[in-house]
N, C-alpha and C positions, 0 to 999 in steps of 0.2 A: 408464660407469655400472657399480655393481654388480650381481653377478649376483644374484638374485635366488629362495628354491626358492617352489613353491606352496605349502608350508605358511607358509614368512615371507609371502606375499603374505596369505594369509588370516587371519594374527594381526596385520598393520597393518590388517586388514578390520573385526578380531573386535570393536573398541569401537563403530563406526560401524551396525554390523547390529545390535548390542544394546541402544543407542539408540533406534533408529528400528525397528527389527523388519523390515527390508527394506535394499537397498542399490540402487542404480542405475551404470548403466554409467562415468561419471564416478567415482563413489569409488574402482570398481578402477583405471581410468588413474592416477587422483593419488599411488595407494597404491603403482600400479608404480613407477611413476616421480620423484614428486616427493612423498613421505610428509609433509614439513615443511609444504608447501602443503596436503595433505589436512588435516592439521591444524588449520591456523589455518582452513579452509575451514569443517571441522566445528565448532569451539568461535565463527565467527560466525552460521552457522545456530543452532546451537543457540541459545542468546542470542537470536536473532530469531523462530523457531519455535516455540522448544520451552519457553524457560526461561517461568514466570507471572512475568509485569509487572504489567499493570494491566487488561487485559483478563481476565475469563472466557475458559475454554477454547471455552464455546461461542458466545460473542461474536466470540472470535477467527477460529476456524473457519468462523462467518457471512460475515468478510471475506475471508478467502481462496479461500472462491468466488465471491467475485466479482471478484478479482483474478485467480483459472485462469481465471474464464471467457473475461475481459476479451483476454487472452495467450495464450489456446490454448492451455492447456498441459494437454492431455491425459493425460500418463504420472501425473499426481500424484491419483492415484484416493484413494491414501490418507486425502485431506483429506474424505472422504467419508465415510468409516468412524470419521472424527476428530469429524464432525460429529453423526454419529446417535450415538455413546457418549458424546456433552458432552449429548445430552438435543434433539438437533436433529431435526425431521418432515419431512415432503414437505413441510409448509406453508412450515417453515423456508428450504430449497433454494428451492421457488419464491421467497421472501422477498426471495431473497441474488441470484438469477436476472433478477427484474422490477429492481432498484436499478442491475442491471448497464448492464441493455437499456438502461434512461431516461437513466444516464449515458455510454455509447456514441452514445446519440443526443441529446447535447448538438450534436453538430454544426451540426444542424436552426437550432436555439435560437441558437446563437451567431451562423449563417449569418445568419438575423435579424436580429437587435442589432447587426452589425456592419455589413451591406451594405445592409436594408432599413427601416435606423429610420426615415429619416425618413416613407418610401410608407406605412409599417405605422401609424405613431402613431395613434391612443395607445398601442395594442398594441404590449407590451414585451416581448421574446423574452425575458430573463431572469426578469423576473417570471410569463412562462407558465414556463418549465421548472421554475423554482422552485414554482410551483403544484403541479405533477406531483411535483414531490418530494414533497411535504408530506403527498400521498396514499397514500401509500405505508407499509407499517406491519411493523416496527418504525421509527418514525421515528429513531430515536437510532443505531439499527445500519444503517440505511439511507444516513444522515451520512456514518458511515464508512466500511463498504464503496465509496462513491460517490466520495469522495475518493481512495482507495487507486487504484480505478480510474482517476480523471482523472488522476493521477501514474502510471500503467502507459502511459495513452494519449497524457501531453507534450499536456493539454489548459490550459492555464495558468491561461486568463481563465475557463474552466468553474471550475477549481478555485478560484479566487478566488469566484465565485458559491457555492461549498459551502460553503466555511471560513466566509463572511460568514453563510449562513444558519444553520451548523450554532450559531457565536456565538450567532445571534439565538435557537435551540433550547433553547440551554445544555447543549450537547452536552460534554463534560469536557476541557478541552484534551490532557490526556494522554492521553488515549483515542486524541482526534485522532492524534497521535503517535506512537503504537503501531502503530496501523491504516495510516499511511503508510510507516513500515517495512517493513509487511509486500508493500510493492512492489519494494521491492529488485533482491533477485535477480529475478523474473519480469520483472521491468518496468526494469530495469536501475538499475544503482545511480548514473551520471549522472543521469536522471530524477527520480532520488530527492533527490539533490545539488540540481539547478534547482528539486523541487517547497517545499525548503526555505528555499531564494532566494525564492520567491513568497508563501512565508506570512508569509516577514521583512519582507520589504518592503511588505505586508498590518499589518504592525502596525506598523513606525516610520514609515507615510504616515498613521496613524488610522484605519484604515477598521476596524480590528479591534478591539474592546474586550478585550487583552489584562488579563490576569494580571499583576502584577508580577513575577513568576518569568519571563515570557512576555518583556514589556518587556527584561529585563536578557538576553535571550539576545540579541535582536532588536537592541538595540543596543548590544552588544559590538562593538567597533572592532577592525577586521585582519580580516572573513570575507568581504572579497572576492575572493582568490585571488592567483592569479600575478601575475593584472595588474595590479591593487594594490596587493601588495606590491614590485614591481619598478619603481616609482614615484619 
């Protein structure tokens, strides 16, 4: 490796702190060490983050706490200070807070529907959790957020139960979209890989009243992977 002085370290630093107004222990490793990776690292945050898509700043901000809350991720205070200067309240946080809970404790719900349908009947563990969603308000950011989080948590068949209700809400597919990126990195980017699997396969079985933009992604041939392709 080369050597490297503290002031070079600090000008591969100087775009990333000016960015974000902050830096964390990771940028400096990458920037020591491997500046090409800090790179592509920063310009796929940003793009995911930072750059406006389709979400509001403070819609977006709605979901990413409920995806730190979901992941423990503690250090990223930021996203708080991100949320009160998009126009977000305490009512707001609570908002982003109760979506998280009711989605973490899908567990309950699913434990139901899957082991005690038939003891429980009529009583349908999904149609109660779905209930509780519904209570919940902002209903449209609630969608999201809830999703974001069942894709941090590798909760599948929950997430299947969102997508289908947020459809029945008319919740915006791209929205959808947005908001599950934003699991990513916290939530890992295989997660993110399988939560895509599950909404594809969510619309070429029917259960999804896609879009046509939707349909053509969904069923584009070749996104099975290795094992597919090596066939």
């Amino acid at each position: 490796m080369t050597d490297i002085t503290q002031d070079e370290l600090e000008q591969r630093l100087s775009a990333v702190k000016a960015k974000r107004g902050y830096m964390l222990p990771h940028h400096g490793l990458l920037a020591l060490v491997f500046p090409d990776l800090l790179a592509g690292y920063d310009a796929a945050y940003s793009a995911m983050a930072l750059a406006d898509r389709v979400l509001s700043h403070h819609d977006r901000e709605f979901v990413w706490m409920a995806v730190l809350a979901a992941t423990d991720e503690a250090l990223a205070t930021h996203h708080i200070a991100k949320l009160r200067a998009a126009g977000g309240t305490d009512a707001t946080i609570e908002a982003a807070f109760a979506a998280c809970a009711l989605a973490i404790g899908v567990d309950a719900y699913d434990f139901a529907a899957r082991d005690w349908a038939a003891q429980l009947a009529p009583w349908d563990g999904r149609a109660a959790y779905l209930r509780g969603v519904r209570r919940l308000e902002p209903l449209r950011l609630v969608h999201l957020a809830m999703c974001a989080v069942h894709v941090c948590r590798a909760r599948w068949r929950a997430l299947g139960w969102q997508l289908g209700a947020a459809y029945a809400d008319a919740v915006p597919e791209d929205e959808i979209a947005e908001a599950i990126t934003l699991a990513m990195f916290p939530g890992s980017v295989p997660r993110f890989v399988e939560a895509c699997g599950v909404w594809q396969k969510l619309i070429v079985d029917g259960t999804l009243p896609a879009s046509s933009r939707y349909q053509m992604w969904a069923r584009l041939s070749g996104q099975g992977g290795f094992d597919e392709a090596s066939r």
